[in-house]
C-alpha positions as CSV (number, residue, x, y, z in Angstrom):
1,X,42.6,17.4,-47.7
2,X,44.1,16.2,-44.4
3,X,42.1,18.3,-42.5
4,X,38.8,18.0,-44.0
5,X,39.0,14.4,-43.0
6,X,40.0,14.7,-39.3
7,X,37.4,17.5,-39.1
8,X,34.8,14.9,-40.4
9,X,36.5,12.1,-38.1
10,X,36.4,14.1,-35.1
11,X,32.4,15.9,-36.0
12,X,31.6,12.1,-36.7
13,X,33.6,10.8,-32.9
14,X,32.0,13.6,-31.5
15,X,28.5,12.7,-32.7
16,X,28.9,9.1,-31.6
17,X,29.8,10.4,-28.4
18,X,26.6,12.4,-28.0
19,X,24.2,10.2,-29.0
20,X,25.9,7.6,-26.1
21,X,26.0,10.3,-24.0
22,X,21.9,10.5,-25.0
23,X,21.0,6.8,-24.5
24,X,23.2,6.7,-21.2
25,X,20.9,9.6,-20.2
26,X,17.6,8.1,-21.0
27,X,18.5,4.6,-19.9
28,X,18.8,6.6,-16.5
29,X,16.2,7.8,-16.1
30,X,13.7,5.1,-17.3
31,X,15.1,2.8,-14.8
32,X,16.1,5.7,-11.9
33,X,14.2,8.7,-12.2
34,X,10.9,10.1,-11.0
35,X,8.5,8.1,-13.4
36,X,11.4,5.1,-13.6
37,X,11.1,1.1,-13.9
38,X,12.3,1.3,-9.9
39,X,9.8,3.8,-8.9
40,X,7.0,1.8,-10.3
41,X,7.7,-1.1,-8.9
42,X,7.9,0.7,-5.2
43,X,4.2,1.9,-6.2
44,X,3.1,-1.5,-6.8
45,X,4.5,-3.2,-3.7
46,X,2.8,-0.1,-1.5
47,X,-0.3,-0.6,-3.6
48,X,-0.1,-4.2,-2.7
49,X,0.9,-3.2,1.4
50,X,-2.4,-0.7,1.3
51,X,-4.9,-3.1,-0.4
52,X,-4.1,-5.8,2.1
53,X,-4.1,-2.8,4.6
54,X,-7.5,-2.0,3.4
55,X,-8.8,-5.4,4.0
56,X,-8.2,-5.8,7.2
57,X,-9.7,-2.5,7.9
58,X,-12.7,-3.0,6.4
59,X,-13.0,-6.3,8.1
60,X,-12.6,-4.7,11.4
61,X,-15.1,-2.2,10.3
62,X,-17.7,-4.5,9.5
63,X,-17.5,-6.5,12.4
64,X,-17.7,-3.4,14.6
65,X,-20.4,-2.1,12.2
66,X,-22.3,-5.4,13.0
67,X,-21.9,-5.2,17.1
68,X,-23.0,-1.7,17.1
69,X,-26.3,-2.4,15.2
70,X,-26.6,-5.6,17.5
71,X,-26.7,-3.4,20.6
72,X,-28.3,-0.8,18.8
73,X,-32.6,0.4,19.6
74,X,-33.8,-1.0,16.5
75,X,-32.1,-4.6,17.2
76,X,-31.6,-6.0,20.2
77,X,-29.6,-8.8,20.4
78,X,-30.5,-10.6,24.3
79,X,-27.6,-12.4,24.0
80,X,-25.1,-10.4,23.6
81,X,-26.3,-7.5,25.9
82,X,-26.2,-10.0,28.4
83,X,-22.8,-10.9,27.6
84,X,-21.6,-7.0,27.3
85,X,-23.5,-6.7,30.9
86,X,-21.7,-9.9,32.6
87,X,-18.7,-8.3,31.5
88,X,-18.3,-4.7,32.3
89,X,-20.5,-4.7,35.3
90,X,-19.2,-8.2,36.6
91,X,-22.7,-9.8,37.0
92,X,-23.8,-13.0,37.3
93,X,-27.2,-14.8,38.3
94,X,-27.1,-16.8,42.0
95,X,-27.0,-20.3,40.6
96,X,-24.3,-19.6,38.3
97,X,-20.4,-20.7,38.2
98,X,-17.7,-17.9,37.6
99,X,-14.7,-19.2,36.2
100,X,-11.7,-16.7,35.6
C-alpha cells in the first residue's frame, strides 16, 4: 500500500513538474522567440523607422520629379532655366549686381 501511494505522489510531482516545465517553455518563447512579443515590437518600431523613411523619400522624389519636368522640352519654366544658367555657367546680365 505504501508504495502504490509514493508511486502515485511521485507520477503526480512528476507531472506537475512537466507541465511547469511546459508553461515555462511556452511563456519563452511567446515573449523571446522568433514569432515572440519582443520580436514584434522590433518589427513595428522598423516599420515605423521605414515609413517615416519612405516619406522623406518620396518627398525628395517629387520635388526632383517636379524640377526635371520644369526644365524638361514640353515645359519650360524661363525662370528657373535662368536661375540653373546664372548658376553653373556664372552669368549675369551688364547692369546687374553679384553678391556672393
Amino acid at each position: 500500500m505504501e508504495q502504490v501511494s509514493i508511486k502515485n505522489g511521485f507520477t503526480g510531482v512528476l507531472a506537475s513538474v512537466g507541465i511547469i516545465a511546459g508553461v515555462a517553455f511556452f511563456t519563452y518563447a511567446a515573449l523571446q522567440g522568433e514569432y515572440g512579443m519582443f520580436r514584434l515590437f522590433q518589427v513595428q518600431a522598423q516599420e515605423s523607422r521605414l515609413l517615416a523613411e519612405r516619406e522623406v523619400l518620396s518627398d525628395s522624389h517629387n520635388r526632383l520629379q517636379n524640377r526635371t519636368h520644369r526644365l524638361s522640352n514640353e515645359y519650360l519654366d524661363l525662370d528657373l532655366l535662368d536661375e540653373q544658367a546664372r548658376k553653373v555657367l556664372g552669368l549675369a546680365r551688364g547692369d546687374e549686381i553679384v553678391v556672393r
